[in-house]
Structure formats: C-alpha cells, structure tokens
C-alpha positions in Angstrom: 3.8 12.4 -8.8 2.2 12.4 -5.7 5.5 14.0 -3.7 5.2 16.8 -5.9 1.8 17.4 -5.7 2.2 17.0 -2.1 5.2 19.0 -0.7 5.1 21.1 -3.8 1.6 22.4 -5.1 2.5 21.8 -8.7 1.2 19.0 -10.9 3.4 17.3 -13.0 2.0 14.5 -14.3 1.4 15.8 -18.1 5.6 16.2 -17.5 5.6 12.8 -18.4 4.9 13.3 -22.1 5.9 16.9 -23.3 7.5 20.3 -21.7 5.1 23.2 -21.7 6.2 27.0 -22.5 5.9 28.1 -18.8 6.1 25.0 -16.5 8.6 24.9 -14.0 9.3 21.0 -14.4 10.3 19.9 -17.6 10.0 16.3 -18.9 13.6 15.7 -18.2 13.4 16.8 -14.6 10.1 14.6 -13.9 12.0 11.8 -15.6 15.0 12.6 -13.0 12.7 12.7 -10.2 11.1 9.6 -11.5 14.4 7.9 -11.3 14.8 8.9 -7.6 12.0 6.8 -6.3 11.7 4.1 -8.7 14.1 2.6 -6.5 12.3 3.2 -3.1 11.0 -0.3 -3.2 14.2 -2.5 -3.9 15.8 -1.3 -0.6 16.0 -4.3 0.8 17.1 -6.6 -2.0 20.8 -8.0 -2.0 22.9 -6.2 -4.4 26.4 -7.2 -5.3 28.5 -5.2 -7.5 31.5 -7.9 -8.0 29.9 -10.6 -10.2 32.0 -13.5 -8.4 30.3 -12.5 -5.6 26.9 -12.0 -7.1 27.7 -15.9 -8.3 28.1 -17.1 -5.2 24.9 -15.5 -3.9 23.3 -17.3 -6.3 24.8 -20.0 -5.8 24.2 -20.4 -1.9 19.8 -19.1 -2.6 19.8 -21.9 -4.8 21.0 -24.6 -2.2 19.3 -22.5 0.8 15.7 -22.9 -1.4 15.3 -26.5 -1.3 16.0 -26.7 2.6 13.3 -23.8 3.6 10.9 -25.6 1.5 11.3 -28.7 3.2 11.7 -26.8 6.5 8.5 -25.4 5.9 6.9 -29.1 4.9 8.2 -30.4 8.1 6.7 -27.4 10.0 3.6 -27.8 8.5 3.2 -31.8 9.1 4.2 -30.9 12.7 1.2 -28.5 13.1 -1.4 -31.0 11.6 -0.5 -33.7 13.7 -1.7 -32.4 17.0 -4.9 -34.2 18.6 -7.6 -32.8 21.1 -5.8 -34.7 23.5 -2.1 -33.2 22.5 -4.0 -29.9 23.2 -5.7 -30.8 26.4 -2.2 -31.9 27.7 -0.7 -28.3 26.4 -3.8 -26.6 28.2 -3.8 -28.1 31.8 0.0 -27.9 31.7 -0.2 -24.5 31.1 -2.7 -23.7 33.9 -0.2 -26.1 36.3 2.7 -23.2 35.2 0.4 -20.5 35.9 -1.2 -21.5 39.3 2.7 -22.6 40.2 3.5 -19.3 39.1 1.1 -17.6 41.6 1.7 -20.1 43.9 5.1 -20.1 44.4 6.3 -16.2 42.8 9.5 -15.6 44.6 10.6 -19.2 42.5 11.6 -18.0 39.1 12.8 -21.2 37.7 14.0 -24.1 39.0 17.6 -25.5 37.9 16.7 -28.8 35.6 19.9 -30.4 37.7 22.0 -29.1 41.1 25.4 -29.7 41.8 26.1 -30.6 45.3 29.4 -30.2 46.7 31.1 -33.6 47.4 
C-alpha cells in the first residue's frame, strides 16, 4: 500500500499473502487497512440504507435516464444546426455589446420595459 510506504517507511505488500515472524503488520491488519480505502472511491455514490427508499431511487434514475438522453439528443441537434451566417450574426452582435459597453460604461443594463407613472 502506497499510504504505508509513504507515511510509514514499511512495506507491506507481501502482507497480503502471509504474516512473517517479525513484521509489524500482519495479514489481518493489511486486510483491515485495505478495507479502509477500498471505499475512498464510492464517496459520492447514493447510498440508501432503507430498501423502500433505495426502490424509489431506482425507480425515479430509471425515469430520469430516458429524459437526459433525449436532453442530451436535443442539445446536440441544437449545436449542429448553426450556419457561418448563425455565427457571423453571434460575432458582430457581440462586438455591438462590447463597443456599447465601452461606449456607454456607466449603463449597466437597460430595463427590457419601464413603467411610467400614469
């Protein structure tokens, strides 16, 4: 184990498969260790210890699958149906925003519809 080797000087990898007379870490307590981070990696994986709930987890992933796949379909059709001239339109209204912008800086945005007093 690399922690061991690491923050301990000792190597413990023939631990795995026997004890020896004079080691300091037996099999058992590599195999404890072991156990310690073998679970480093599923931290962020759902866990649900009632199994009504874990049912209904399920059940929800399994209706929420079919809707980001077709999220990500529609997302993806978007993206290939831009033109040269969709993107020339995105480009100069982007330099009009910026040269307004430097233009005009004490304008921060401008309210899509004022209310007047009547």
């Amino acid at each position: 184990m690399a922690s061991m080797s690491t923050f301990q000087s000792l190597t413990v990898h023939c631990a795995r498969c026997h004890n020896h007379k004079f080691d300091p870490i037996t099999q058992k307590d590599y195999y404890s260790l072991q156990a310690v981070f073998a679970g480093v990696d599923r931290h962020d994986r759902p866990f649900d210890s009632d199994k009504t709930r874990y049912a209904e987890r399920r059940l929800i992933m399994q209706k929420q699958k079919p809707i980001e796949d077709r999220y990500t379909e529609i997302t993806n059709q978007i993206a290939k149906s831009s033109s040269p001239e969709i993107a020339e339109v995105d480009t100069q209204l982007k330099e009009l925003k910026d040269h307004c912008a430097q233009s005009f800086p004490a304008i921060k945005k401008v309210p899509a519809m004022v209310s007047q007093p009547h």
